[in-house]
MIBA-446628 format. One record per atom (N, C-alpha, C): residue in one letter; x, y, z; residue number from 0. Coordinates in steps of 0.05 Angstrom, whole numbers. Layout:
# residues N
+-------+--------+--------+--------+------+
: lotor :     xx :     yy :     zz : pase :
+-------+--------+--------+--------+------+
:     A :      X :      Y :      Z :  NUM :
...
+-------+--------+--------+--------+------+
//
This chain:
# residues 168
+-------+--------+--------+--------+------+
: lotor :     xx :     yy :     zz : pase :
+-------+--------+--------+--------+------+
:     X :     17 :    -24 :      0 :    0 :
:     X :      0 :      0 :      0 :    0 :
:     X :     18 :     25 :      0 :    0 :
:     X :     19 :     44 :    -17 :    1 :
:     X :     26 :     69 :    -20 :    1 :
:     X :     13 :     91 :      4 :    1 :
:     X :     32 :    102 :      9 :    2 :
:     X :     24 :    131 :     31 :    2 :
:     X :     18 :    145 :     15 :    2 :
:     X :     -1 :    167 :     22 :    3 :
:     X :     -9 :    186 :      8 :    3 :
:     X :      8 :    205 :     -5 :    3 :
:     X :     36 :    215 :      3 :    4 :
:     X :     54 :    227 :     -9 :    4 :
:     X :     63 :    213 :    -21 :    4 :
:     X :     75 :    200 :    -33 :    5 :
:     X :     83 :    172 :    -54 :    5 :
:     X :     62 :    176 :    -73 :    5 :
:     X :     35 :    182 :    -75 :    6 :
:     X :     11 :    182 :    -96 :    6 :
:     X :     11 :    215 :   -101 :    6 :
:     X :     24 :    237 :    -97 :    7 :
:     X :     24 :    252 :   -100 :    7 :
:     X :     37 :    270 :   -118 :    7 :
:     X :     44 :    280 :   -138 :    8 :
:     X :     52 :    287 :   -161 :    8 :
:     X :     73 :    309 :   -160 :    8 :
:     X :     99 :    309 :   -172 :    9 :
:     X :    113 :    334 :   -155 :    9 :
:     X :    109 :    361 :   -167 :    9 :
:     X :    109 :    376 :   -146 :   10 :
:     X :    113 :    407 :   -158 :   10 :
:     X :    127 :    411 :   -174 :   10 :
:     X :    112 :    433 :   -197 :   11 :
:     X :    139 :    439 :   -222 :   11 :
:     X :    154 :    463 :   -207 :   11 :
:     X :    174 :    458 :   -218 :   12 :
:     X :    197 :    485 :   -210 :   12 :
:     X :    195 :    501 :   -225 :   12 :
:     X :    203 :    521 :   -215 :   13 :
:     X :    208 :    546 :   -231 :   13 :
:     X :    229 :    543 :   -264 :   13 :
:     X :    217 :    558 :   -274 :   14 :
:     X :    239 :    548 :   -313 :   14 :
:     X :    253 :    579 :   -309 :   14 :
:     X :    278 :    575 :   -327 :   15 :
:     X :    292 :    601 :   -327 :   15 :
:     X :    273 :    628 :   -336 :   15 :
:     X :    253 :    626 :   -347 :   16 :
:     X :    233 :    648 :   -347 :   16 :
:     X :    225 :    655 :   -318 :   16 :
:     X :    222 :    643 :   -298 :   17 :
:     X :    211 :    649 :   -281 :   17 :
:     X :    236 :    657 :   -259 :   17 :
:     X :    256 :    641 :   -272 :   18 :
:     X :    278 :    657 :   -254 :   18 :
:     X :    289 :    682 :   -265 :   18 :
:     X :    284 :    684 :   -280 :   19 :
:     X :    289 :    721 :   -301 :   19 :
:     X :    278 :    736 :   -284 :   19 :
:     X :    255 :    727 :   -280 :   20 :
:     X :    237 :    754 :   -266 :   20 :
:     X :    244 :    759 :   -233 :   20 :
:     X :    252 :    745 :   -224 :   21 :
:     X :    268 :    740 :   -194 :   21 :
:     X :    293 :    763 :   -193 :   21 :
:     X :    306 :    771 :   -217 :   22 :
:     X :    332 :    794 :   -207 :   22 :
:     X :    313 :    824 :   -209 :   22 :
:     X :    290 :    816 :   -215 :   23 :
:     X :    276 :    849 :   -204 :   23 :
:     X :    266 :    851 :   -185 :   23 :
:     X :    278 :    834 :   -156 :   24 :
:     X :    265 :    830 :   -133 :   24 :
:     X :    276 :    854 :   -118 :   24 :
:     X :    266 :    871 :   -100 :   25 :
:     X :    283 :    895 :    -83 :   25 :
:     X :    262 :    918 :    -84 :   25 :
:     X :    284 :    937 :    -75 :   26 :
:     X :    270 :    964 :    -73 :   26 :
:     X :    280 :    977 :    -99 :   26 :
:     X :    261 :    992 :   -112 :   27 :
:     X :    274 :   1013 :   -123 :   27 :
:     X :    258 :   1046 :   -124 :   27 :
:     X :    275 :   1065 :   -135 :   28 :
:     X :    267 :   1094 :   -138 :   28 :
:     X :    265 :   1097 :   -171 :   28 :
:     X :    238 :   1108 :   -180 :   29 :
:     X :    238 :   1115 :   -194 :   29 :
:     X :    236 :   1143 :   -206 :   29 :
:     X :    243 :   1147 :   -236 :   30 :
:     X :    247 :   1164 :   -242 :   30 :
:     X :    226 :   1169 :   -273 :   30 :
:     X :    207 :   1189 :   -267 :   31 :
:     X :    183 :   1185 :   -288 :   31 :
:     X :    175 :   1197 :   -312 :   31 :
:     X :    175 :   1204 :   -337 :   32 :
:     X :    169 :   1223 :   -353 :   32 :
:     X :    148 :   1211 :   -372 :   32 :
:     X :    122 :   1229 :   -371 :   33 :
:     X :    102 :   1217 :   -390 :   33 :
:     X :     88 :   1246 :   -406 :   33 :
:     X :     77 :   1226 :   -426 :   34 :
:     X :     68 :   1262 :   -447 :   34 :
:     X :     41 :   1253 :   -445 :   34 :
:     X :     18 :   1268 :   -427 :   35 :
:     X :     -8 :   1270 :   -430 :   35 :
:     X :    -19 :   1270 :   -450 :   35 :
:     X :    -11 :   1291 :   -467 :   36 :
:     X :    -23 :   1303 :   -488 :   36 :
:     X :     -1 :   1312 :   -520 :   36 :
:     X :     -9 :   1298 :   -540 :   37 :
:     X :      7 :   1304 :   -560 :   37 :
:     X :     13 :   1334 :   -557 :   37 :
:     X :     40 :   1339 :   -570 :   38 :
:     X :     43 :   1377 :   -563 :   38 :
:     X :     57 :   1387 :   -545 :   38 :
:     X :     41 :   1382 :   -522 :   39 :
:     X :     51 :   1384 :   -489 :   39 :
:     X :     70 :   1378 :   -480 :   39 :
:     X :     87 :   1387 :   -465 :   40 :
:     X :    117 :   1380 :   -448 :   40 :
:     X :    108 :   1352 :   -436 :   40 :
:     X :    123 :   1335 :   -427 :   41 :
:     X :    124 :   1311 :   -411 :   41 :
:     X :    118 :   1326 :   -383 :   41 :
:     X :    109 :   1309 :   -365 :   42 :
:     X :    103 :   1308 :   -338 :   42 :
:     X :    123 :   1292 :   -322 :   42 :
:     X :    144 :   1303 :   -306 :   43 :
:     X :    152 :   1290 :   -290 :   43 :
:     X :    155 :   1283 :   -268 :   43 :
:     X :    153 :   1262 :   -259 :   44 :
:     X :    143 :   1247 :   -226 :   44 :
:     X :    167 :   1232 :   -217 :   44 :
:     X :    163 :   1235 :   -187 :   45 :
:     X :    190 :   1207 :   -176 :   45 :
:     X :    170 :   1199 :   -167 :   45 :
:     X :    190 :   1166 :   -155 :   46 :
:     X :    159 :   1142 :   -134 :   46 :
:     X :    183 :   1126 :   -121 :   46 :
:     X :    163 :   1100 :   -123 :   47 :
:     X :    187 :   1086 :   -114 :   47 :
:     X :    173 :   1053 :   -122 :   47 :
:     X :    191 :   1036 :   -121 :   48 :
:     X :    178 :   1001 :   -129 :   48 :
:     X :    185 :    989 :   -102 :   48 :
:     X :    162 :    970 :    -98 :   49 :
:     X :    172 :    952 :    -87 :   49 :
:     X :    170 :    922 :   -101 :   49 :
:     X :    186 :    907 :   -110 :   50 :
:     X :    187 :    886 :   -123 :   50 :
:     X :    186 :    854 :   -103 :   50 :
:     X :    168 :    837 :   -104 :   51 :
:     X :    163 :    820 :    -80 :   51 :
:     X :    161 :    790 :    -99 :   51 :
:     X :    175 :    763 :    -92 :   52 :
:     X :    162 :    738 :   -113 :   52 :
:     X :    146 :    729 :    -99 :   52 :
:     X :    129 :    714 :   -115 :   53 :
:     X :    112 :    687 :   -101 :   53 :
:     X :    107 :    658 :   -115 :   53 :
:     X :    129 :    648 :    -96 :   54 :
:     X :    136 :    626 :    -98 :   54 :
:     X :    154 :    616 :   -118 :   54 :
:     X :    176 :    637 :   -125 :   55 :
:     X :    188 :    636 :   -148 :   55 :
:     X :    181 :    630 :   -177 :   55 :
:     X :    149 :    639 :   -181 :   56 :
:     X :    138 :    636 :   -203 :   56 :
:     X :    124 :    660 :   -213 :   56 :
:     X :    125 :    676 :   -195 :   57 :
:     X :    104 :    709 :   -202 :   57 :
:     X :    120 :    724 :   -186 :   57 :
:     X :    126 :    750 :   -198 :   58 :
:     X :    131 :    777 :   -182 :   58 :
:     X :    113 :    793 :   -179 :   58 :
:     X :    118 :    807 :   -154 :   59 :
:     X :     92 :    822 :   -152 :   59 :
:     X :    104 :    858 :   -154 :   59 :
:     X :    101 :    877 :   -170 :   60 :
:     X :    111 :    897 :   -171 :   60 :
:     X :     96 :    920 :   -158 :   60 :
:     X :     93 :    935 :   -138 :   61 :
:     X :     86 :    957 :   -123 :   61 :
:     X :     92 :    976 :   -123 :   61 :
:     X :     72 :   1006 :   -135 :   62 :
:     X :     88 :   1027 :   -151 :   62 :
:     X :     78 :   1046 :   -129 :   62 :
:     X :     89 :   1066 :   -114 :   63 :
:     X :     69 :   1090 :    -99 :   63 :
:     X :     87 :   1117 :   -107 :   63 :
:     X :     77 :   1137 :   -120 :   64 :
:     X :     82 :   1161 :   -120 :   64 :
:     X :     58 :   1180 :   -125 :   64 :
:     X :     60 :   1198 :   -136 :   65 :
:     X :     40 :   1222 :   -149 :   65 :
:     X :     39 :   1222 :   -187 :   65 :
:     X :     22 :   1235 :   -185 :   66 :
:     X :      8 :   1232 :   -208 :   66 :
:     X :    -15 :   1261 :   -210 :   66 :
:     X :      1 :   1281 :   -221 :   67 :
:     X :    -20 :   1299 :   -232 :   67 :
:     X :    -21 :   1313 :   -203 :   67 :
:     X :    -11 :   1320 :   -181 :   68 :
:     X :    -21 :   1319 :   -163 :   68 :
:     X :    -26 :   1311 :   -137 :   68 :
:     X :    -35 :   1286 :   -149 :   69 :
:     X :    -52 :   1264 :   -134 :   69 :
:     X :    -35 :   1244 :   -120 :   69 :
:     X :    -39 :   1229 :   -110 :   70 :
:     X :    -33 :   1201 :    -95 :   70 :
:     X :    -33 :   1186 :   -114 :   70 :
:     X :     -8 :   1163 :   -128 :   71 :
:     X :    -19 :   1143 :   -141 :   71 :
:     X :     -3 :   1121 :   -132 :   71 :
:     X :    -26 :   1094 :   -136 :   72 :
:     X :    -10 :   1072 :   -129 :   72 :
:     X :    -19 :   1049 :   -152 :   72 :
:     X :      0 :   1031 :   -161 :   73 :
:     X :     -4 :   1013 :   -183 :   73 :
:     X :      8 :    986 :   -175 :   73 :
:     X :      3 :    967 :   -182 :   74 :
:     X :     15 :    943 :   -171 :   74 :
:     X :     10 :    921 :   -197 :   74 :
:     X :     42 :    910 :   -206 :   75 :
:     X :     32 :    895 :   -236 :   75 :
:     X :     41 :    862 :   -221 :   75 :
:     X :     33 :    841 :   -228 :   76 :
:     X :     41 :    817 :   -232 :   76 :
:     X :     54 :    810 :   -262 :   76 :
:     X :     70 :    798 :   -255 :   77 :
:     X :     82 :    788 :   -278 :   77 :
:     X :     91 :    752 :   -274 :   77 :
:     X :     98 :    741 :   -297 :   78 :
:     X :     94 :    705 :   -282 :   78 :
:     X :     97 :    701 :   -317 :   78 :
:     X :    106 :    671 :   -312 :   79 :
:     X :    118 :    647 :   -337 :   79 :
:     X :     91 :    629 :   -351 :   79 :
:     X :     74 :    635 :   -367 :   80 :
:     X :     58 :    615 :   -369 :   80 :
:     X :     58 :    597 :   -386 :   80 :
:     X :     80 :    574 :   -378 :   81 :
:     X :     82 :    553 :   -389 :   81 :
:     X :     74 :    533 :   -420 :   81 :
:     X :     38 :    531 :   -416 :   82 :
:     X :     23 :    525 :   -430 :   82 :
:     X :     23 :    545 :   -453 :   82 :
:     X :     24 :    574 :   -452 :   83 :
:     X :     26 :    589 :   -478 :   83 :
:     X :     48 :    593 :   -474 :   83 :
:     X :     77 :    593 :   -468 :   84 :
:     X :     93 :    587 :   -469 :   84 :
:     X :    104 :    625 :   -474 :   84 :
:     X :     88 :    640 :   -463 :   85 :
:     X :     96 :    665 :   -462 :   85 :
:     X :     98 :    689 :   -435 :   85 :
:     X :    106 :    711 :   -422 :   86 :
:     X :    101 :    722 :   -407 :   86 :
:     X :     72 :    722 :   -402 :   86 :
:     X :     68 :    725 :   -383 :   87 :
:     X :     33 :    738 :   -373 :   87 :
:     X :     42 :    761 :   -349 :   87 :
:     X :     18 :    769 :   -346 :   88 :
:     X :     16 :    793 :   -325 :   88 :
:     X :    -10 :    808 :   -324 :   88 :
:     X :    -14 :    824 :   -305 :   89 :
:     X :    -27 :    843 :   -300 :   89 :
:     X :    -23 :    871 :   -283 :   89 :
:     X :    -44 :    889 :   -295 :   90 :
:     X :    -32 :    915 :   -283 :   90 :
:     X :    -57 :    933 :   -269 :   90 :
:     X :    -54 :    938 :   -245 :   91 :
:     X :    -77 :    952 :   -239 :   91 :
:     X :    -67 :    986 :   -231 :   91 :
:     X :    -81 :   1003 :   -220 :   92 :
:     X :    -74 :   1029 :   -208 :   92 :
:     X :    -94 :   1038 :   -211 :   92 :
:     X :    -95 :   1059 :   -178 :   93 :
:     X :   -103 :   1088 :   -155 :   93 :
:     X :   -122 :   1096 :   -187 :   93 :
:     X :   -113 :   1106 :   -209 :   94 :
:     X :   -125 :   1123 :   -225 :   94 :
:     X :   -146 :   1116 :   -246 :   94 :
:     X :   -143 :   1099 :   -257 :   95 :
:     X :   -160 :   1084 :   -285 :   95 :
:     X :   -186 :   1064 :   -284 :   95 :
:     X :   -183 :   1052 :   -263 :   96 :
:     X :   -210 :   1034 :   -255 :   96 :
:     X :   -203 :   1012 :   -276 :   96 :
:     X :   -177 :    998 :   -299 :   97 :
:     X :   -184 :    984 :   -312 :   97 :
:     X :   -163 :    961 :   -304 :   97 :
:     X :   -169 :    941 :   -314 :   98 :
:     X :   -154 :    907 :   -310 :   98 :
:     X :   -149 :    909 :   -340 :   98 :
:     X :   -110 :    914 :   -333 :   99 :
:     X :    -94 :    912 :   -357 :   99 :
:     X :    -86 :    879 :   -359 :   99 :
:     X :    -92 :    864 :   -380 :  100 :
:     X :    -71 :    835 :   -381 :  100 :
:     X :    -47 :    841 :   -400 :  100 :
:     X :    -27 :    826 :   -397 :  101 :
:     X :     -4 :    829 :   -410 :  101 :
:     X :     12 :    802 :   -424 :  101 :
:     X :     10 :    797 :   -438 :  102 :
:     X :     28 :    776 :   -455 :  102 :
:     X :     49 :    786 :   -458 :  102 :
:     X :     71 :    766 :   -466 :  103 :
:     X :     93 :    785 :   -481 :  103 :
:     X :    117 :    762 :   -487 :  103 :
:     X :    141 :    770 :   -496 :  104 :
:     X :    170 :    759 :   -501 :  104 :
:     X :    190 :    768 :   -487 :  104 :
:     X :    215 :    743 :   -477 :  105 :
:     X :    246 :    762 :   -473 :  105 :
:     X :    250 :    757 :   -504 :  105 :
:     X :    268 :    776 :   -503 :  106 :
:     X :    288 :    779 :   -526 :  106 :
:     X :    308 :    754 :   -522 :  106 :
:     X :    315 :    752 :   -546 :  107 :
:     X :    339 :    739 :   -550 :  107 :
:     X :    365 :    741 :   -532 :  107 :
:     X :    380 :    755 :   -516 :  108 :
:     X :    398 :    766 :   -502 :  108 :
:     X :    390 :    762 :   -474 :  108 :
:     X :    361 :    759 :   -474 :  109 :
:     X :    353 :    768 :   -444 :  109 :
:     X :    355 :    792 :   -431 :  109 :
:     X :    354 :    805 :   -453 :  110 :
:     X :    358 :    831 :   -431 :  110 :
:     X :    329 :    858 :   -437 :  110 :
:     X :    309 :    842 :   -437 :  111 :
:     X :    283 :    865 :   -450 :  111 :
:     X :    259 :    848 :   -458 :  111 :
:     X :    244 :    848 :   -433 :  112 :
:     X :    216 :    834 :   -443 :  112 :
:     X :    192 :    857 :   -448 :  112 :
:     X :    182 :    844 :   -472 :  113 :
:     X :    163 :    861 :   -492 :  113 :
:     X :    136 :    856 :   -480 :  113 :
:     X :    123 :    872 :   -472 :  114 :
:     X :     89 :    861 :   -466 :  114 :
:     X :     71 :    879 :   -481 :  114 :
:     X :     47 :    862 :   -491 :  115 :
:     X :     27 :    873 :   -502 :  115 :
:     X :      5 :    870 :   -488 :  115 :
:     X :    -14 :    902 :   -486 :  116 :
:     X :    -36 :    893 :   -481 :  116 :
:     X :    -58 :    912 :   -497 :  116 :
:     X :    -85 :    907 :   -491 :  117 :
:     X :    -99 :    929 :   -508 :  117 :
:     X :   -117 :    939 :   -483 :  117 :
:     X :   -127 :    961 :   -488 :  118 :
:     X :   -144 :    970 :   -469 :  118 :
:     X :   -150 :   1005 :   -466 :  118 :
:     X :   -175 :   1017 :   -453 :  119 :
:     X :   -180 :   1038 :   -462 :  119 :
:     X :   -159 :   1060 :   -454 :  119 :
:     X :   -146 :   1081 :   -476 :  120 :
:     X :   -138 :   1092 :   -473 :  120 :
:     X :   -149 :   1127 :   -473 :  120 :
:     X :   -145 :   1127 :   -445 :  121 :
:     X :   -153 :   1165 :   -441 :  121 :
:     X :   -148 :   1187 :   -453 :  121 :
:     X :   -132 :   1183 :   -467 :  122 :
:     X :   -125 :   1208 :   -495 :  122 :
:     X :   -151 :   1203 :   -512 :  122 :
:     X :   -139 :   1179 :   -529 :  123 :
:     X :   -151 :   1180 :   -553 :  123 :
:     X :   -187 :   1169 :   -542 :  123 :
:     X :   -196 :   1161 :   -519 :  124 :
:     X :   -217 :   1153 :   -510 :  124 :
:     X :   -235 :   1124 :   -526 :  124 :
:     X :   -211 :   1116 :   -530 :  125 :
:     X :   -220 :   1082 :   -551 :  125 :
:     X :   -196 :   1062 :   -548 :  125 :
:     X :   -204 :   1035 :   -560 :  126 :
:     X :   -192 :   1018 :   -549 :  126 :
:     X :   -162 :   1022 :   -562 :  126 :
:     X :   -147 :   1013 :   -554 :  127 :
:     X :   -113 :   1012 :   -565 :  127 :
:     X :    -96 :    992 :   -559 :  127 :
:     X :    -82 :    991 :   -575 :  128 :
:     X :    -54 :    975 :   -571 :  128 :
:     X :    -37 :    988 :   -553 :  128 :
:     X :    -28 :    970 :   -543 :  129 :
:     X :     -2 :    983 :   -524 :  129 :
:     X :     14 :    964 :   -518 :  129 :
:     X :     53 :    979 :   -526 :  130 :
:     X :     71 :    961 :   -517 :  130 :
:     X :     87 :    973 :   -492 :  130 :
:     X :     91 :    945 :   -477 :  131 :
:     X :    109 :    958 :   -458 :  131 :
:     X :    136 :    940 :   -456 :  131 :
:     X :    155 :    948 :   -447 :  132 :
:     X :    177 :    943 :   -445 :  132 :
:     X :    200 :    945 :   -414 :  132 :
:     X :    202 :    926 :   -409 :  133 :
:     X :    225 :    924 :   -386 :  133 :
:     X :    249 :    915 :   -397 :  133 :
:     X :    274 :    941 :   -400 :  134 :
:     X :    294 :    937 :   -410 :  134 :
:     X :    311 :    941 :   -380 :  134 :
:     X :    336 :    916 :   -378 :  135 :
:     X :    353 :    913 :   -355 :  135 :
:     X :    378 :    929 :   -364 :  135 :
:     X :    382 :    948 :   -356 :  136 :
:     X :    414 :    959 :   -365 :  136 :
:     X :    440 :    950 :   -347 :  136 :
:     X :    429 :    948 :   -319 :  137 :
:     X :    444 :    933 :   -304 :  137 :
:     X :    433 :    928 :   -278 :  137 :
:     X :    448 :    900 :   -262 :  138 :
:     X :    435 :    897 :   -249 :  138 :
:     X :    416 :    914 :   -222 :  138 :
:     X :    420 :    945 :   -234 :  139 :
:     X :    411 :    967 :   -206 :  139 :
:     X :    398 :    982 :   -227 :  139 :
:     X :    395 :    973 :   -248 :  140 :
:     X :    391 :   1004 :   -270 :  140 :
:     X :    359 :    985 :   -287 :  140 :
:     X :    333 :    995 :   -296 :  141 :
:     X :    325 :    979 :   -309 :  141 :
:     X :    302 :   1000 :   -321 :  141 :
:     X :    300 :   1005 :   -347 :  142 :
:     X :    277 :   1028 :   -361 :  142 :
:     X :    262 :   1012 :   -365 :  142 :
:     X :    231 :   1022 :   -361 :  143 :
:     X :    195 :   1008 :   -371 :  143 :
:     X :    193 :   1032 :   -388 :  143 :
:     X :    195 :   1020 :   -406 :  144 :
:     X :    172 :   1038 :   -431 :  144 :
:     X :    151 :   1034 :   -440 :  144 :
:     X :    127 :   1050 :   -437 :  145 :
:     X :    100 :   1046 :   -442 :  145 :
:     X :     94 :   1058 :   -485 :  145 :
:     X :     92 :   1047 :   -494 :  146 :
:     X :     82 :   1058 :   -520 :  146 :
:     X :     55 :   1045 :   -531 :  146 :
:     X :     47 :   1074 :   -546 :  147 :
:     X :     10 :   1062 :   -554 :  147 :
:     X :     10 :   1063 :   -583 :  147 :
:     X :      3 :   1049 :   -597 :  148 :
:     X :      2 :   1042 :   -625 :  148 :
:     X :    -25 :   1057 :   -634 :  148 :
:     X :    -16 :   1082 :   -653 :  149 :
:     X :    -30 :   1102 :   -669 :  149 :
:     X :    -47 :   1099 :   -691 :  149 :
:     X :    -65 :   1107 :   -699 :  150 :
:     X :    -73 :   1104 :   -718 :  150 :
:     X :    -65 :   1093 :   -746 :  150 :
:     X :    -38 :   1111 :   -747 :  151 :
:     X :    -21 :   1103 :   -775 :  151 :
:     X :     -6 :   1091 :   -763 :  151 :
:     X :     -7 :   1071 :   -747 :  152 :
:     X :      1 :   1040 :   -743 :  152 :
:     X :     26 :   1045 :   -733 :  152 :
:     X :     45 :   1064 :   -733 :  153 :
:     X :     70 :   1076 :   -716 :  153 :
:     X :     67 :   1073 :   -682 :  153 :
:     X :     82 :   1056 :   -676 :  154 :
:     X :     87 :   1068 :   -635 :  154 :
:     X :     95 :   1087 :   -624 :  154 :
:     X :     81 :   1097 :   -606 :  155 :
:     X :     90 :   1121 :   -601 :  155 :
:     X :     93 :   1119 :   -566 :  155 :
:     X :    117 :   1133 :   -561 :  156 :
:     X :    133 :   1132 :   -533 :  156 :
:     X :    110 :   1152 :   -517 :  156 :
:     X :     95 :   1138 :   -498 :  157 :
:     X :     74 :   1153 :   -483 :  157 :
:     X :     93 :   1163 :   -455 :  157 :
:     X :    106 :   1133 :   -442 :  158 :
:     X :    119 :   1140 :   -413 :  158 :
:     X :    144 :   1130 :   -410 :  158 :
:     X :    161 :   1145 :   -393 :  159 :
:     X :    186 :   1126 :   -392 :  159 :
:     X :    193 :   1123 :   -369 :  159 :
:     X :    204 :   1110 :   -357 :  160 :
:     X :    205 :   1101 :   -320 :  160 :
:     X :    242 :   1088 :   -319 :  160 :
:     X :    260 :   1114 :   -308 :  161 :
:     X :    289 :   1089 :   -297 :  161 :
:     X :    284 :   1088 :   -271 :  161 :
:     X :    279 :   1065 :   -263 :  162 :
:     X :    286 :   1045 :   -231 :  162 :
:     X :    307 :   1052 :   -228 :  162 :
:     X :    323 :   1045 :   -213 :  163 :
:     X :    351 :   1044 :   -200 :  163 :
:     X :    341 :   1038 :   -165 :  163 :
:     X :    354 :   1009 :   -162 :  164 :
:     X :    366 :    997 :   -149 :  164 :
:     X :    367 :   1019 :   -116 :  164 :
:     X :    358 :   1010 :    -99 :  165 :
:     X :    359 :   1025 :    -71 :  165 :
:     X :    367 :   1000 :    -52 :  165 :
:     X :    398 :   1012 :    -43 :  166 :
:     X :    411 :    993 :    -30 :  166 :
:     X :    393 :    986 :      9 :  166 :
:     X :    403 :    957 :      2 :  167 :
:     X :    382 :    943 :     25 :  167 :
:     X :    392 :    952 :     52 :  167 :
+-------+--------+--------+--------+------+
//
């Protein structure tokens, strides 16, 4: 007769995708520039991340600064999903009321995962494409670029965010 752990199936481990996302674990300060409005100067904000895993298969990313003003706070998941064999994620925040999902790719190099999602955008007030991007420059240094895909089918650089690393 078999014990019940013996009939029990093992946990999968984590795959090097899921350990990718593990060196953006820590604190960081960010540094923010976004263009509201075609025309208009960029807006610039500091904040700060808190980057947290769970269970070495999802990170949890925690954003709090200002915004316009205001108080803002955002918090994305990111994670390996196996079965589509691509990034996943999600993105929420303080301001928009919307549930962003995210697919995406690393690059070849490893050093810049691509995410797409679609969803309403407050400029143009209709649905859109949007790419984002987590590029690693080093291990303390890492740019998110947010870009929204235009009518005439061109990307256009909406936000740009450098992290940097805040020693423990």
């Amino acid at each position: 007769m078999q014990t019940p752990q013996a009939q029990m199936p093992e946990f999968p481990q984590p795959t090097k995708e899921h350990q990718w996302l593990q060196q953006l674990q820590g604190q960081w300060r960010t540094e923010n520039e976004m263009t509201m409005m075609p025309g208009q100067p960029p807006v610039k904000t500091t904040g700060t991340e808190t980057v947290s895993t769970v269970g070495g298969f999802w990170i949890k990313d925690a954003h709090k600064g200002e915004m316009m003003g205001q108080p803002f706070e955002g918090e994305m998941t990111l994670g390996y999903d196996r079965a589509k064999e691509q990034f996943v994620g999600t993105w929420v925040d303080s301001m928009t009321g919307q549930l962003w999902e995210y697919e995406g790719q690393l690059s070849d190099d490893g050093k810049q995962l691509t995410l797409r999602a679609e969803g309403m955008c407050p400029v143009r007030g209709k649905m859109t494409e949007f790419k984002d991007t987590v590029e690693l420059l080093s291990p303390d240094h890492k740019v998110y670029t947010s870009q929204i895909k235009g009518d005439d089918g061109q990307w256009q650089t909406h936000m740009t965010s450098h992290s940097y690393r805040v020693s423990e």
